[in-house]
N, C-alpha and C positions, 0 to 999 in steps of 0.2 A: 463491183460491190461497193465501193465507196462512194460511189455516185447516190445508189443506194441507201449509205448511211446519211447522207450531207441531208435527201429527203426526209427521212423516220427522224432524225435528230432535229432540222427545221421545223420541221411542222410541229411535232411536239413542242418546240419552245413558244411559237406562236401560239397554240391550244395553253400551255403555261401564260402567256400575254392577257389573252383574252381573260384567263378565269382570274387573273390578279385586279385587272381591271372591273371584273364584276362585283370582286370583294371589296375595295377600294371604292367602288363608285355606286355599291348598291343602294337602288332607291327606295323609299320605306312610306309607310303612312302614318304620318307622323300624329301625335296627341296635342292636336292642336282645335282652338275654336272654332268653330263656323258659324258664319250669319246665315247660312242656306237655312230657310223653311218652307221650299215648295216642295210638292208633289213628288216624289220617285216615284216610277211604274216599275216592281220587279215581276221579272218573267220569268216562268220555267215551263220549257215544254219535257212532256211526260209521257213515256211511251211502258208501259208495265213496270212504273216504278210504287209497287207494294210495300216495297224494305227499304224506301226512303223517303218517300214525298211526306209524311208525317212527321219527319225527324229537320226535313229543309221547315217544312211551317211554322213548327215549332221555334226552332232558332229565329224566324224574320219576325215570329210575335214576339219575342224578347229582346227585338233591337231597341234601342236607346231610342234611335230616330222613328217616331211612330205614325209618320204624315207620308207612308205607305198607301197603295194600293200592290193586291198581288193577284197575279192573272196567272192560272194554270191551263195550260192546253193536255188536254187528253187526247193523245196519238194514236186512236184505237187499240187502247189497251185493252187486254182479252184478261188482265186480273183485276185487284181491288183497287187501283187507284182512283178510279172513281168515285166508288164509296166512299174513303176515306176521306178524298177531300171535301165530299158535302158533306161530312161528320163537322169537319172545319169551320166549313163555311155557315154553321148554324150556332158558331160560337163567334165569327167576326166576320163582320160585316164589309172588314177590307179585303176580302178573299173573293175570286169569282173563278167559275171553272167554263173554259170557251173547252166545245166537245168539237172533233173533227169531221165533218161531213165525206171525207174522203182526199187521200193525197192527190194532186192532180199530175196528170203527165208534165214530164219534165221537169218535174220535182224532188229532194231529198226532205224526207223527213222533217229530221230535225230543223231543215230550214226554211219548209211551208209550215211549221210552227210559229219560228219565231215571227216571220213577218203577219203572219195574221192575229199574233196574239200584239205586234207594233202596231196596228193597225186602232184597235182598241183601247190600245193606251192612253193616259192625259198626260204622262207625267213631264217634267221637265228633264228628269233622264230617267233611263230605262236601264236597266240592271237585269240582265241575262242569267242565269244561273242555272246549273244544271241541277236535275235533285238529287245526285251523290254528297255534294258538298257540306260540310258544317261550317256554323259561322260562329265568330263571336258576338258583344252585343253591342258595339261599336263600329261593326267595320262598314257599313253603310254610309255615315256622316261622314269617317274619315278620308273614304274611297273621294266621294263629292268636293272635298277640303281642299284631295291631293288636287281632282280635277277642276276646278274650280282658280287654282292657284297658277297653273301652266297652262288656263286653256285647254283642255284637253277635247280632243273631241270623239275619243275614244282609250277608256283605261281599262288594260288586261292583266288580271293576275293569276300565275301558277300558285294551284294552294299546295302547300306539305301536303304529303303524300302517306297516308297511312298503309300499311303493307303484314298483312298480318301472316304469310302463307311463304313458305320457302320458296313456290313459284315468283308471287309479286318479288319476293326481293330479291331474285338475280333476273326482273324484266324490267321493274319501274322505274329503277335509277339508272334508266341508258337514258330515259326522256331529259331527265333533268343533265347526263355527261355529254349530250348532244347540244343540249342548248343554251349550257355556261362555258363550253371552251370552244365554241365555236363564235358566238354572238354575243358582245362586247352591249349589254340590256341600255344601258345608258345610250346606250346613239341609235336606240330606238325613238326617242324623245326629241335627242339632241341633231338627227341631220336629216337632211331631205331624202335620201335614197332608200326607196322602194325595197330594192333586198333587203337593207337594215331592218325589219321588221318582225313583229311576233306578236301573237294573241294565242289565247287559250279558251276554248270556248265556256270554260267552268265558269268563267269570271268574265264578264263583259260590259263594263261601264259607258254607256252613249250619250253626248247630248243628245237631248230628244229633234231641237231643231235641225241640225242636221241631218240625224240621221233618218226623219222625216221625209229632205228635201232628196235626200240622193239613194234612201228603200234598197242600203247595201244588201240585207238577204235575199230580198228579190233578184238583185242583181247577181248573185253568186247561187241561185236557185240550183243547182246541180250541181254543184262543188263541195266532193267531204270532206276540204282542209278548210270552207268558209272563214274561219277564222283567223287563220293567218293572210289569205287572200283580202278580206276585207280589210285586215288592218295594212296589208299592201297597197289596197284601194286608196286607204284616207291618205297614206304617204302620198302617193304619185297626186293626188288632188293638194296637197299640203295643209290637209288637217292633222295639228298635233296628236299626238297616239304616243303611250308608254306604256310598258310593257313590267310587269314588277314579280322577282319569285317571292313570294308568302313568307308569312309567319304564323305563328300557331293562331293567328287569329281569323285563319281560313285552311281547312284541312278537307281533304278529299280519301275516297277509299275507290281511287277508277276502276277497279278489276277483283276479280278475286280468281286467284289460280290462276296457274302456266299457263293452260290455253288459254282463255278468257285471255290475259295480260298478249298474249302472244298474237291473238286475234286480232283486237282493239288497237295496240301499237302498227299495226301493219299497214293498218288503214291509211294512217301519214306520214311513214318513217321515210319513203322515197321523198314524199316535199319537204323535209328537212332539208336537202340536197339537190333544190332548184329542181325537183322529179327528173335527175338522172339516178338510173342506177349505178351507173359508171361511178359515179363521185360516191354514193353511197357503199359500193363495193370497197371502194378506194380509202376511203375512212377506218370500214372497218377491219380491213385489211393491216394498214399502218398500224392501228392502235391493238390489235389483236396478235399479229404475227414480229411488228417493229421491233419486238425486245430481243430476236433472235437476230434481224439482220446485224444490229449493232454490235450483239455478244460476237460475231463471227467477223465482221469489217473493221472491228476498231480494239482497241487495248482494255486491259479492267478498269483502271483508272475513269476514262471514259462510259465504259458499259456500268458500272457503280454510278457516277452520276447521270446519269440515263435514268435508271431504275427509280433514285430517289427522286427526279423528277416527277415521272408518274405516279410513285405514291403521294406527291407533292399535290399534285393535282386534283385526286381522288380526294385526298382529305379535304381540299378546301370547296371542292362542290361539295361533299357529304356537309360540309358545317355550312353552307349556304341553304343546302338546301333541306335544315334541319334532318336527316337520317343519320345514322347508326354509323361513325366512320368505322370503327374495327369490322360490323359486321361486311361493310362494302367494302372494304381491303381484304378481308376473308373470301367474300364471293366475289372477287371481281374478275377470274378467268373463268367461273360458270356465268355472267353478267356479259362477257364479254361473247361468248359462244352463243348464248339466246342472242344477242343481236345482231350477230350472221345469222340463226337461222330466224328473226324477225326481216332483216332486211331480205332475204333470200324468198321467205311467202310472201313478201309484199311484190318483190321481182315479178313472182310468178303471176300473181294476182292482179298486177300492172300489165303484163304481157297476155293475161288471158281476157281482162276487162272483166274480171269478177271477183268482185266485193260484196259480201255479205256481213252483215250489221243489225241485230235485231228485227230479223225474220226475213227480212227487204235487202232487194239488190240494191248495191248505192254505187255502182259503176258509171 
């Protein structure tokens, strides 16, 4: 048993390490000048997005920086987003809509999207977005500043997460508790190593020349974590990449409802965890069940500082990650149970090779 504790107790202070280090060393977009005045191409590919694609437009026509172009891809949508974006496009002439002829074999979606909607681009970067997101009216120039400043040749940001449903909020704060105490966001930027790495597809900043020269969607053409893969890409090539979580100046609403949230997460919750389920079991195992082996292997003294630990940690992702601390110290053992059974559909859904995602296998 105490072999036991010496695990659940280490690891937890490491998961403690890591998320001090996040808070200490988080990177931000700062309110600074830029001399950039070229071209951005933002992209959003749109697969039956009715209940957003007018609300992403909206926001990119109110940005500060107006030397925009915006290319929407129509994914064979079977609702109105169509329509709605030539309603758009008959008010601004920086709008165009590329319509899908067909996905081809060997393809995912959203990722013979994006590259054909790369293909079209002029811009000097390319700005990825999905159409859930809100922006505010600055975060375009500043995004360009941050990349611009470090080279970057690829900038990812996690937006705040809005969660308006009892389901979202014991599913959507595992994404953010997975990937502030385990991955130290700073040496995404700062070291050469490939596994150091993270992107979010919501948010995706690219030089255009590069990402030009080396057509990473293409090259990840069948891959539904693209975006962490890709930004593993430009590491092992050793193109600069950071990685940044939000501020209210980019908010996201990814899901709505338990399933939905339960679905959507499953998709990637295995490659958080190098796609073993082993390690993923083994996480959520520790952080799920660890408060018992301690309470049983070791003294009160000790299980008391244990405890505060974990609340320790909770709090300071909930305040990184802009959400609700009391509500997520409240939910955090139904928070903790959906992410067994997120990692547990994803198990299944890995071992059966079926993945299903707006209407389409993405196996």
């Amino acid at each position: 048993m105490i072999y036991l504790v010496y695990i659940v107790v280490g690891f937890t202070f490491i998961q403690l390490l890591v998320v001090v280090v996040n808070l200490f060393f988080k990177e931000r977009l700062n309110d600074l000048n830029s001399t950039f005045n070229g071209l951005v191409s933002v992209l959003i590919p749109a697969r039956n997005e009715e209940l957003n694609i007018a609300t992403i437009l909206t926001d990119l026509q109110k940005q500060d920086y107006a030397n925009i172009e915006i290319l929407v891809f129509d994914d064979q949508s079977t609702d109105k987003t169509n329509f709605i974006v030539n309603q758009f496009i008959k008010q601004d002439n920086r709008i165009k809509l590329i319509e899908s002829s067909g996905l081809p074999n060997g393809w995912l979606g959203k990722n013979h999207a994006c590259h054909e909607m790369s293909k079209q681009a002029k811009g000097k970067y390319l700005l990825f977005l999905d159409a859930d997101v809100r922006l505010n009216t600055n975060i375009i120039i500043h995004s360009i500043e941050k990349s611009e400043r470090h080279k970057l040749g690829l900038l990812s940001i996690f937006p705040v997460q809005q969660m308006l449903t009892m389901g979202e909020k014991i599913t959507v704060p595992n994404m953010n508790f997975i990937l502030l105490s385990l991955l130290p966001l700073i040496l995404v930027r700062k070291t050469k190593y490939r596994s150091l790495a993270a992107a979010n597809g919501q948010f995706m900043l690219f030089e255009s020349g590069t990402y030009q020269t080396i057509s990473p969607h293409e090259k990840m053409k069948a891959d539904k974590v693209e975006d962490i893969v890709i930004a593993r890409y430009y590491k092992q090539l050793n193109i600069p990449v950071a990685c940044l979580v939000g501020d209210e100046t980019i908010t996201c609403r990814m899901y709505h409802g338990f399933n939905d949230s339960v679905k959507g997460f499953s998709k990637n919750a295995i490659f958080f965890f190098g796609n073993s389920i082993l390690l993923a079991f083994l996480f959520w195992f520790i952080t799920t069940v660890g408060f018992v082996i301690v309470f049983l292997g070791t003294d009160t003294t000790t299980f008391i500082l244990y405890l505060i630990t974990l609340f320790i940690i909770r709090i300071l992702i909930s305040r990184m990650s802009k959400q609700e601390i009391f509500t997520n110290l409240l939910l955090l053992i139904p928070q903790q149970l959906t992410l067994g059974i997120i990692i547990l559909k994803a198990a299944m859904s890995e071992l059966k090779n079926d993945y299903q995602w707006k209407g389409r296998n993405i196996s």
